[in-house]
LOTI-997101 format. One record per residue: z, y, x of N, C-alpha, C, CB in turn; residue in one letter. Coordinates in steps of 0.05 Angstrom, whole numbers, plus 5000, padded with zeros to 4 digits. Each point is the difference from the previous one (the first is absolute). Glycine has a CB too. Example, Ala and Ser with C-alpha at 12.3 -4.5 7.8 and 13.67 -1.06 7.14 Angstrom:
515648865264500050244982500050245018502549774962a/496150445031500150245016501450224985495749875024s/
//
This chain:
534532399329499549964971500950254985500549505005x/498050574971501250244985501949934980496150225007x/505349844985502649934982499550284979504249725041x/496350224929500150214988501650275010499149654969x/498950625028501750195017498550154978501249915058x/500050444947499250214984497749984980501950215036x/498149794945497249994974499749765000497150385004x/504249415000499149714994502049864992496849985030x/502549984934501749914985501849715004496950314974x/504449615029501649725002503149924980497750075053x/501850134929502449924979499049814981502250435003x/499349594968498549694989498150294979504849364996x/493850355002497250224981500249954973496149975034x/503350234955499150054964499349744989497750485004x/502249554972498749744984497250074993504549854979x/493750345029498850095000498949985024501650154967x/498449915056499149955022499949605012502050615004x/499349344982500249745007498449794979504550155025x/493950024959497149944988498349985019500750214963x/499450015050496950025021499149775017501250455007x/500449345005498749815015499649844974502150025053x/499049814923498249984988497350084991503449905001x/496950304978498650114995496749985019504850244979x/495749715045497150085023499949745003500250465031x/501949384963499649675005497349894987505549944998x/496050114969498049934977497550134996503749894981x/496550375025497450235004497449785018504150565008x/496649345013498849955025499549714989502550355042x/498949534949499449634990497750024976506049795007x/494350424975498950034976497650105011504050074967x/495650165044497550065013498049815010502450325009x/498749445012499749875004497449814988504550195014x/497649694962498949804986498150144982504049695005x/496050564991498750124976496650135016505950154969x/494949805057496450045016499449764998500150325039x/500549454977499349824995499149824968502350125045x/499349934934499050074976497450104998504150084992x/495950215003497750114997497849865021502850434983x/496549405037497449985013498949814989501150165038x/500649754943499049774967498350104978504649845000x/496350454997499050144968497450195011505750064971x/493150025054498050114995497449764995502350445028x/495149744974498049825001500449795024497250364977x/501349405008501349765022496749955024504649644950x/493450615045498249965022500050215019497349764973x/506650395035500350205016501349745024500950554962x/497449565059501749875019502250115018496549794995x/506550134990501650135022499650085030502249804971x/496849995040499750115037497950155004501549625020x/496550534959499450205014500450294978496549655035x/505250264944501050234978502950025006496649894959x/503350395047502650134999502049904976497650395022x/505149724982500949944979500450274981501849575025x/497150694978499950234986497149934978502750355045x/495749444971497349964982500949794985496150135030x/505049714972501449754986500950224978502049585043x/500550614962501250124976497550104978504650155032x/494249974983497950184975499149774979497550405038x/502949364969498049794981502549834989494749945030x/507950184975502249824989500250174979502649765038x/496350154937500350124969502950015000495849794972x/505850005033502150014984502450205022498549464969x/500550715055501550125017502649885009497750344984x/501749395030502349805014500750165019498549544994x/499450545018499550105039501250304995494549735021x/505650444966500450265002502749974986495050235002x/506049664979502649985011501849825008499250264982x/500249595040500449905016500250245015498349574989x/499750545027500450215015502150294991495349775014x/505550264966500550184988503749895003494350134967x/505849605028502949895007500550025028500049684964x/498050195049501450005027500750315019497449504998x/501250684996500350255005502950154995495249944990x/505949994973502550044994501849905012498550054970x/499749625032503449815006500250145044499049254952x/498750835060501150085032501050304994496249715034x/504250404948501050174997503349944996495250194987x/505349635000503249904988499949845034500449884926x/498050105086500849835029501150245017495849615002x/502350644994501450165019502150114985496450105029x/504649894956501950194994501749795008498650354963x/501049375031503549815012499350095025501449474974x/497550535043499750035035502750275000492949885015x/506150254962501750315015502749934991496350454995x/503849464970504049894994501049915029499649734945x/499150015063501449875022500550205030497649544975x/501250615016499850165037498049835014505650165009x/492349694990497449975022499350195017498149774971x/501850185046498850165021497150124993502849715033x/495850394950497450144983499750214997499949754981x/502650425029499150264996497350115017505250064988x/493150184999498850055019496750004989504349805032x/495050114985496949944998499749754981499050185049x/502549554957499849844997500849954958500649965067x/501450214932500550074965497550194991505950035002x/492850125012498050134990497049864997503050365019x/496949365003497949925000500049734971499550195062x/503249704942499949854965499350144988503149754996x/499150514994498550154970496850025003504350354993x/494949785034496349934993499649744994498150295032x/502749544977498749694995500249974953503249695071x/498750434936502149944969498250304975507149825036x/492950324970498450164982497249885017503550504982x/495149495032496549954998499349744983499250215050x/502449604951500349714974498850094976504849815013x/498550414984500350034961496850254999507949984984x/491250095036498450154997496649874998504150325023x/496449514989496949805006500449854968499849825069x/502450074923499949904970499750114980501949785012x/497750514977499750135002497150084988503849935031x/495650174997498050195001497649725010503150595015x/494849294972498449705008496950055018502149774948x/498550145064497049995014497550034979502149665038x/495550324970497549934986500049785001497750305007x/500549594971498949654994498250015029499149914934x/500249855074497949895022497550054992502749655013x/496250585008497349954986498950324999501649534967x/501350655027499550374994500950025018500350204958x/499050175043500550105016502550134991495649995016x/505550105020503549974991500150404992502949455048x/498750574923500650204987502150125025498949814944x/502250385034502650195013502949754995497750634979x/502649235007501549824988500249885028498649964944x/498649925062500149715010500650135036495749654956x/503550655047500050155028503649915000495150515000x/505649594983503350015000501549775003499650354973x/499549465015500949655003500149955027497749804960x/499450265053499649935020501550145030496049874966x/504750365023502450135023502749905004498050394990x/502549584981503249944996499749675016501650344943x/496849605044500749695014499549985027498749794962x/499950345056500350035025502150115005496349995005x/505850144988502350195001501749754999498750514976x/500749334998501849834995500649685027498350254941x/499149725067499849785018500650175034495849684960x/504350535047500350035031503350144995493750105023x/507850084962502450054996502449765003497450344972x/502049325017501949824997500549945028498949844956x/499050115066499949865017501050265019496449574983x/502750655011501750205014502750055007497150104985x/504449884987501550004996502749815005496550244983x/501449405015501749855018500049985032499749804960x/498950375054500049995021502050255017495349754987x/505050424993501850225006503149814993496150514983x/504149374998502849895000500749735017500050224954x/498449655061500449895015502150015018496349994988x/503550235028501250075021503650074987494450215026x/505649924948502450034989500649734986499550514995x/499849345002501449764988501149845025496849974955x/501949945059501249935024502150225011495849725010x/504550514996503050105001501649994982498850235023x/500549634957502750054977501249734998497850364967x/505049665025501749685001498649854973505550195022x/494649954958499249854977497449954993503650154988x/494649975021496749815000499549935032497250314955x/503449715063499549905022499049755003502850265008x/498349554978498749674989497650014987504449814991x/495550384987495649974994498250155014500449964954x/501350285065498050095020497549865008503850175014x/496949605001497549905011497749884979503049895039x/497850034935497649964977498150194990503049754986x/499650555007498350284992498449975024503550364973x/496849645056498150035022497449844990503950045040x/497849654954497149844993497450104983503349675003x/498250364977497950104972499250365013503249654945x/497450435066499650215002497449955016504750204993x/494949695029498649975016497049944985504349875031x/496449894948498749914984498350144986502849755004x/498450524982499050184988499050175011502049904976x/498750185048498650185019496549855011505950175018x/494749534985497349815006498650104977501849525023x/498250454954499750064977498450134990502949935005x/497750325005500450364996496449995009506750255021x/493049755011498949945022496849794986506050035037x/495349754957497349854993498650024971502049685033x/499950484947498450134978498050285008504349814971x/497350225050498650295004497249925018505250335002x/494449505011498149945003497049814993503850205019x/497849714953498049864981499250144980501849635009x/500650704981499050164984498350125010503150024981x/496450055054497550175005497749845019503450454997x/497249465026498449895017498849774986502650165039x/498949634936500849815000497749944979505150035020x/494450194965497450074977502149714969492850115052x/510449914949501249904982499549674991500050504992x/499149495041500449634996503449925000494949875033x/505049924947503149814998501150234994500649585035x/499150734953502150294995502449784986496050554984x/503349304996501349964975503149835020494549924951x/504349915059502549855023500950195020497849545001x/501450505015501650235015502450174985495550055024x/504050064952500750194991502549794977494850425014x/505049384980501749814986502149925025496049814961x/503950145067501149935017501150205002497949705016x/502150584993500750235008502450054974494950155029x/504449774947501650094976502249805008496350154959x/503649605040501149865011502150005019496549934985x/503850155032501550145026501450154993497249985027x/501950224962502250264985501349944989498150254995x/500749654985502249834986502749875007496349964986x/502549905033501749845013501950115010497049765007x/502950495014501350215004502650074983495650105016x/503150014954502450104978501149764999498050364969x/501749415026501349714996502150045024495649644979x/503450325036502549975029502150224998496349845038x/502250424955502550114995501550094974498550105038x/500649884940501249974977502349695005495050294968x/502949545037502549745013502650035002497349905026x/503150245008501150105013502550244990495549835024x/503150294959501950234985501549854980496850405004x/501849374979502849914985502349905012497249914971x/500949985054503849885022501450165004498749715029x/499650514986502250285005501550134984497350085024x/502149844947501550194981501349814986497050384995x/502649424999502249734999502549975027495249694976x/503550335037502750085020502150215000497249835023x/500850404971501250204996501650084977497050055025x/502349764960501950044966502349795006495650104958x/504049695055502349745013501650165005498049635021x/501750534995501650105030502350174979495250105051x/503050174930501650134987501649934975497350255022x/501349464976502749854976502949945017496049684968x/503950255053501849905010503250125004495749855016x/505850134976502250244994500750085035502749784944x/497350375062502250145020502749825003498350504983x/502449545040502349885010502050134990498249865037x/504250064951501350235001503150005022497550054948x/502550205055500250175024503750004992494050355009x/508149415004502350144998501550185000499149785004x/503150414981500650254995501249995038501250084930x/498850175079502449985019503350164999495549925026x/505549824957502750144990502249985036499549764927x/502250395082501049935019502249824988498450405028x/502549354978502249905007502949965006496750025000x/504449904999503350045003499549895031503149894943x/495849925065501649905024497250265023502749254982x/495450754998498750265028501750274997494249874997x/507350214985502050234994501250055021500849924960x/500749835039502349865021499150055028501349614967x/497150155040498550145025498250205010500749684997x/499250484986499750345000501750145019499149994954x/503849935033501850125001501449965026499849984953x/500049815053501549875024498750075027501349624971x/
//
């Protein structure tokens, strides 16, 4: 098992850092409810299972969906930064593949696809990268930390879930990609709601996960120190010093 060692913080944390697993908590709940929201406010003769949810946004006047996307991007950004307060095992590839996941979001909300129907501009070319950036980076990324959460003492217990959802999103990854091309975008709209889904699920398990770890970790450093009797010598150890 790895135990905090060189560059991996384990003292008590800032009041400021110990925002961050909130902070990605509510980011990720609010996102949440605020897609599901929005698949209320566009036109009601779009059919989600075979409309994306980037085409959903373009027809959400009141922009539920973009920021929605625009939060959850921020709030996995306040996810990775608690990963690093706590010392997670993320360095690496795996911190570089969130920030892609985490800027291509705030960048797809952003920058909007075309309405259904045109042809896709420079706008909509760019939507359409980042969000591929944004959907194969998460599942990357939980598959790279797999292997380090199971060596570590303190996520070792959600190891095997990140595996789950990971897997999930990797299925995911895989069956959008083949309804976006072979697939001529039958059911796109479901595939691609499932796939969101998963990822999600993903930041949930470990935003989760990070408030225990850092609730523990703030327990641990309330706790006073033992304290440590002086060692004054004695009269009767003097004595038998002496003798």
């Amino acid at each position: 098992m790895r135990g905090p060692g060189p560059g991996r913080e384990s003292g008590p944390m800032t009041a400021a850092k110990r925002l961050y697993p909130w902070i990605a908590c509510a980011s990720i709940l609010f996102s949440v409810v605020a897609v599901v929201a929005g698949q209320f406010g566009p036109d009601p003769y779009l059919d989600p299972l075979n409309v994306t949810i980037s085409e959903y946004a373009v027809s959400d006047r009141g922009g539920v969906t973009e920021v929605a996307m625009a939060v959850l991007g921020i709030g996995s950004l306040a996810l990775l930064a608690g990963l690093r307060s706590v010392g997670a095992p993320i360095k690496g590839a795996p911190q570089w593949l969130l920030m892609a996941w985490s800027g291509a979001l705030v960048v797809a909300a952003v920058v909007p696809t075309t309405p259904i129907g045109q042809d896709l501009d420079l706008a909509a070319q760019i939507h359409r990268y980042v969000s591929i950036a944004a959907f194969v980076s998460l599942p990357a990324a939980g598959a790279l930390m797999v292997p380090r959460l199971a060596a570590d003492a303190s996520w070792k217990p959600v190891a095997r879930v990140v595996e789950w959802v990971t897997l999930a999103g990797g299925f995911g990854v895989l069956a959008i990609t083949y309804v976006a091309l072979p697939g001529e975008r039958v059911m796109i709209g479901l595939v691609e709601r499932l796939l969101l889904g998963a990822e999600v699920a993903l930041l949930a398990v470990l935003a989760a996960w990070l408030v225990r770890v850092a609730w523990r970790r703030n327990a641990a450093s309330a706790v006073p120190a033992p304290h440590k009797a002086a060692n004054f010598p004695t009269y009767h150890r003097f004595i038998a010093s002496r003798s």
